[in-house]
Every structure is written in structure tokens, then in C-alpha cells.
C-alpha positions in Angstrom: 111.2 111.8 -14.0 113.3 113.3 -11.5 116.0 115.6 -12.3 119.6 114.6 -11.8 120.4 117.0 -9.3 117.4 116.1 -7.1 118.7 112.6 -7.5 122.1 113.5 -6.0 120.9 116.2 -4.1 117.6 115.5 -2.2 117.7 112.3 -0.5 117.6 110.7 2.2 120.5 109.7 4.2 121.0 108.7 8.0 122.2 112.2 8.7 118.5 113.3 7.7 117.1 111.9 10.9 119.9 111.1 12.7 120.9 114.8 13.4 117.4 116.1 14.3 116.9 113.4 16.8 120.0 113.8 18.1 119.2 117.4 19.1 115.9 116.6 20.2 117.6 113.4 22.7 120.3 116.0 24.2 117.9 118.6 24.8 114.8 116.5 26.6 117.8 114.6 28.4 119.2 118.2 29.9 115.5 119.0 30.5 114.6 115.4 32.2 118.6 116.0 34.7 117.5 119.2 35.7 114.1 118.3 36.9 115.0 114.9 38.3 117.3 116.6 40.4 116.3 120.0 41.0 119.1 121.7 39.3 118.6 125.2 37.6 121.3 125.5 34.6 119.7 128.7 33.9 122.5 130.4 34.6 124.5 128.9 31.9 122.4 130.5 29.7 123.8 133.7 27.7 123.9 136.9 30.1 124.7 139.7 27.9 127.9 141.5 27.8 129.3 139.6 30.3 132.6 137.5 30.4 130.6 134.4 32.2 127.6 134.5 29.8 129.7 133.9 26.7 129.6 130.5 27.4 125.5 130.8 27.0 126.5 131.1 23.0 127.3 127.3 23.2 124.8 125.9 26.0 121.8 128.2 25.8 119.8 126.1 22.5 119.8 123.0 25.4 118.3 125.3 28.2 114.4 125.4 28.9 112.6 126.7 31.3 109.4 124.8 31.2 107.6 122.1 29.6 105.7 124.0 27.8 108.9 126.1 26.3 110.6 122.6 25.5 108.0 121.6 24.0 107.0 124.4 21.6 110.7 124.5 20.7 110.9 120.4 19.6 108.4 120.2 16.5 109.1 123.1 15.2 113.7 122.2 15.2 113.2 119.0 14.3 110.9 119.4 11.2 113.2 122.3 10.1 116.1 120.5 10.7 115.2 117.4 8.9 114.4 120.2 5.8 117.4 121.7 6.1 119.4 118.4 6.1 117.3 117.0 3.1 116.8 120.0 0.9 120.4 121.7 1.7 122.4 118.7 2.8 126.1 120.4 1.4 125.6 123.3 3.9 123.4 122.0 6.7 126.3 121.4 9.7 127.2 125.0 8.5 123.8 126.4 9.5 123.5 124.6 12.6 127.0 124.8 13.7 127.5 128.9 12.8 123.8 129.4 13.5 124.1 128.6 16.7 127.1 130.4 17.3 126.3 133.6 15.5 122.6 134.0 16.5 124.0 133.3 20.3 127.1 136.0 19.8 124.4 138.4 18.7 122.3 137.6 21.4 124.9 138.2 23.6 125.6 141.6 22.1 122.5 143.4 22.0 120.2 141.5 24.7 118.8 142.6 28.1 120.5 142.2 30.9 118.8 138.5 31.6 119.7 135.2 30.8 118.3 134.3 27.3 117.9 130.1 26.8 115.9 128.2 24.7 116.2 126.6 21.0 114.1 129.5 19.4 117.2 131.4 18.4 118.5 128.5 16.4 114.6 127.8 14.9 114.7 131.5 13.8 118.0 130.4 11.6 116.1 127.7 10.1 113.3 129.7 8.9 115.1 132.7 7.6 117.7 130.3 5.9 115.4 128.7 4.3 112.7 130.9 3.2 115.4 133.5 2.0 117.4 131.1 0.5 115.0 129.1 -1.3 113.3 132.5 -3.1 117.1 133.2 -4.1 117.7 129.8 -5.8 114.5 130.1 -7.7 113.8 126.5 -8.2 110.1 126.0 -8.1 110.8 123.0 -5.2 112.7 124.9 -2.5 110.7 128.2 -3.8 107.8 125.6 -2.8 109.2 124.4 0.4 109.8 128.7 1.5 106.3 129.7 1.1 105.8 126.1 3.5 107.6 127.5 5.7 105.9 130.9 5.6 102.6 129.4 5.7 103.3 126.7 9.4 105.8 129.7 10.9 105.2 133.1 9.4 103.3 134.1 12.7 106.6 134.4 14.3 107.9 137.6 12.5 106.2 139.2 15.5 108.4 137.5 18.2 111.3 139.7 17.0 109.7 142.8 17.9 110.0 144.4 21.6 107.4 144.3 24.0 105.6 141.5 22.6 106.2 139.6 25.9 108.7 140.6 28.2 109.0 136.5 29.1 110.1 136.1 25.3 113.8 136.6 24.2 112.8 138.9 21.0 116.6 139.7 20.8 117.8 136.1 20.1 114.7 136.0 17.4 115.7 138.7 15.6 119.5 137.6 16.1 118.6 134.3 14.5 116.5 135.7 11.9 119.6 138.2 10.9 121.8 135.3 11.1 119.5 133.1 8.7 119.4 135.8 5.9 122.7 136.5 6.0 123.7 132.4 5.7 121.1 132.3 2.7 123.1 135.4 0.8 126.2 134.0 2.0 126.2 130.0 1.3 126.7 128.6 -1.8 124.1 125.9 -3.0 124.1 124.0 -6.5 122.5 125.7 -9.4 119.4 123.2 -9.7 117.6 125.2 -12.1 120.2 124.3 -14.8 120.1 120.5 -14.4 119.2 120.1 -18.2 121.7 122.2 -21.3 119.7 122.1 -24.4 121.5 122.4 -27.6 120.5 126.0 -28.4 122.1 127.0 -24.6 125.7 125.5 -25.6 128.2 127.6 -26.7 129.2 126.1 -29.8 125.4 126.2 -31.0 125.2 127.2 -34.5 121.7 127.9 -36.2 122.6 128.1 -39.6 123.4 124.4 -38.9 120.8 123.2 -37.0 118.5 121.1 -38.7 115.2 122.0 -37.0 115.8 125.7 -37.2 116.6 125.3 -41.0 113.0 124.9 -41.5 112.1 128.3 -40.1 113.4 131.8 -42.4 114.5 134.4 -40.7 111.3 135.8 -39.3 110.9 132.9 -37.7 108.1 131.8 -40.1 108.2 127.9 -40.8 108.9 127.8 -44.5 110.9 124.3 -45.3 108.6 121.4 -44.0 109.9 118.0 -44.4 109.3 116.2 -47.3 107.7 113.1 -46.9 110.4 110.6 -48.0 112.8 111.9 -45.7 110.4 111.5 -43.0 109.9 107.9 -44.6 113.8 107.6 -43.8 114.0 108.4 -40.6 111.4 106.2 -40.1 112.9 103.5 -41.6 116.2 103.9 -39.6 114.1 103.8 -36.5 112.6 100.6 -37.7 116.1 99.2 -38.7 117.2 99.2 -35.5 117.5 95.7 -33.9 115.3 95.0 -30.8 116.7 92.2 -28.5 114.4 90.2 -26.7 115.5 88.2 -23.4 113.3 84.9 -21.8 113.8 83.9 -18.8 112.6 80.2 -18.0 111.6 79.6 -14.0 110.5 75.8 -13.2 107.2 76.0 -11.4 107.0 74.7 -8.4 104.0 73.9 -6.1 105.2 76.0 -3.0 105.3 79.1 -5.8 101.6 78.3 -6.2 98.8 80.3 -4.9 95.0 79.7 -4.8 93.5 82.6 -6.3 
């Protein structure tokens, strides 16, 4: 049986796919303009510590430069994406919306002196945020889903170093894995581990008054079994309760019939 807060929490809803394909549409359509036409947006891109390259923050996550950096980028933000959405619905448009902006504003701050494009920064969010976030919930599901994450992606902890490639934007890596840890310290999820309060957990819980824990002394030794007629009463109580049967009556009809 499924717990009530995965009920209300982790579901579907058009948002779950909506969003992630969304991203992936604007980003191939960009991609498709500028080759269809020969037009080099590049230089919207973020350039750091400069006045013009501010507005890189905002358009750089729909900036390629190749097929083969678009199409690394796509799997990889829309199947984190889609996680994010489903697993932390109440503070997904908060990760992508101030993901994008902080990783880029970071970027921007401590970059090279070259224009930095490309989803990856905003992909580095989604990882951190969720791996970091779903150790600090611990709730065996999302602790599942981080060590998922670990396992397809944990290869690209060494794309935030220097000198890995000089091709690769380490600095908007490690600006979206910053980014992502801090949004997983920072945002507030629901406390899933505490879906269920059992009696004893309640703050008027009493002991002394309990019924099961009167057959146990104080050693926690189980001294006062119940004797048989009371179990016979309980029994019988169970018994006495009325069950209520409903029939429903369908005609048969010869289109209802198959051949077997």
C-alpha cells in the first residue's frame, strides 16, 4: 500500500512531461534556426564579467554548439527534469527557474574570458539537487532515486575540475553543482518519513494506560498474557459485527456473449 504522502506527492501530472518537453522543443528549435540559416547566437552566450554577457545568464541553457553537444545535453535534462517534477513537484519551477539563473550568475562570475553555452550548467543543478537532497530527506525512495542518479551521472564530478578539456565549460559545472547543493540545504520538501504517527509517538501517549503494554512489567518482560475468555470476547465482538452483502442483477444478453 502506498503511503499517503506518495499518494499526494509523487504523481503524475501534465507538468511532469509537459515541462521537460517543453525545454527540449525550445532548445532543438534554437538549434534547427541557427543552422537553417546560418546564424551563430554564440555570442549571446554568457561572456564573463562583462555588461553584454549578463544576458548569457538567461539564453545560454538554449545555446549549442554542435549536434553532438545538443545531443548529449537532451537525455540527460529531460530525464532529470521529469525526476525533479515527479519526485519534488512543490519546489521544481524553483530549481529550474533559480538554477538557471544562479548557476549562470556564477558562471558569469568566475568563468574564462569565453562565451560559456550549453544546458550542462542547469543538468549539473539537477544532479546535485537531487542527490544532496534526497540523502537529506532520508526516505528510502528519493535516498533510492540519489544513488540512481550517482550510478547513470556520477562520471561527471570530473567535468568540474580545470583542465579536463579546455572545449568544456568546467566553471558553469561546478557553478551548477554549487548551485544544486545549496537549493537541496535551502528548499523545504515534506517530511515523508513521518507519513504514519503511531500511538506510542503521540503526545498524549500514556503507558500506564495502554492496554498492550499493561502486559509487559517494567523490565519489559511479558508477564500479564491474556486470558482466554477475554480473547473469546473480542472475538465475539468481531463476529457480532454485521456484514452487508450487495447483488447486483445484469440481464444477459447475446451480444455480452463470448465463445470461449
Amino acid at each position: 500500500m502506498r503511503h499517503n504522502n506518495e499518494i499526494n506527492h509523487f504523481k503524475f501530472s501534465p507538468s511532469t512531461w509537459i515541462v521537460p518537453t517543453f525545454l527540449l522543443v525550445v532548445i532543438w528549435f534554437v538549434f534547427y534556426v541557427e543552422n537553417s540559416f546560418n546564424i551563430d547566437l554564440g555570442n549571446h552566450g554568457i561572456l564573463p564579467r562583462t555588461f553584454s554577457g549578463l544576458q548569457g545568464v538567461i539564453f545560454s541553457p538554449f545555446l549549442h554548439g554542435d549536434l553532438s553537444h545538443i545531443a548529449n545535453n537532451s537525455l540527460p535534462l529531460f530525464i532529470l527534469t521529469t525526476a525533479l517534477i515527479y519526485f519534488y513537484r512543490e519546489v521544481s519551477l524553483k530549481v529550474l527557474v533559480y538554477g538557471i539563473l544562479f548557476s549562470g550568475i556564477i558562471t558569469w562570475i568566475i568563468g574564462r574570458e569565453s562565451y560559456h553555452i550549453g544546458a550542462s550548467g542547469l543538468i549539473y543543478v539537477l544532479v546535485s539537487f537531487i542527490f544532496f537532497k534526497g540523502m537529506m530527506t532520508k526516505y528510502y525512495r528519493l535516498m533510492a532515486l540519489s544513488l540512481v542518479v550517482v550510478v547513470l551521472y556520477g562520471g561527471m564530478i570530473w567535468y568540474v575540475f580545470p583542465d579536463v578539456d579546455h572545449k568544456i565549460s568546467w566553471e558553469g559545472h561546478l557553478a551548477g553543482l554549487l548551485t544544486g547543493f545549496v537549493f537541496a540545504v535551502r528548499f523545504k520538501t515534506p517530511d515523508y518519513v513521518k507519513d504514519i504517527q503511531y500511538e506510542w509517538e503521540k503526545p498524549d501517549f500514556n503507558p500506564q494506560e495502554d492496554a498492550f503494554m499493561k502486559r509487559f512489567d517494567e523490565n519489559g518482560n511479558f508477564v500479564n498474557p491474556p486470558k482466554p475468555e477475554e480473547l473469546m470476547v473480542e472475538y465475539e465482538e468481531i463476529l457480532a459485527e454485521p456484514v452487508k452483502y450487495v447483488y447486483v442483477f445484469k440481464e444477459s444478453k447475446e451480444e455480452d456473449q463470448v465463445d470461449e
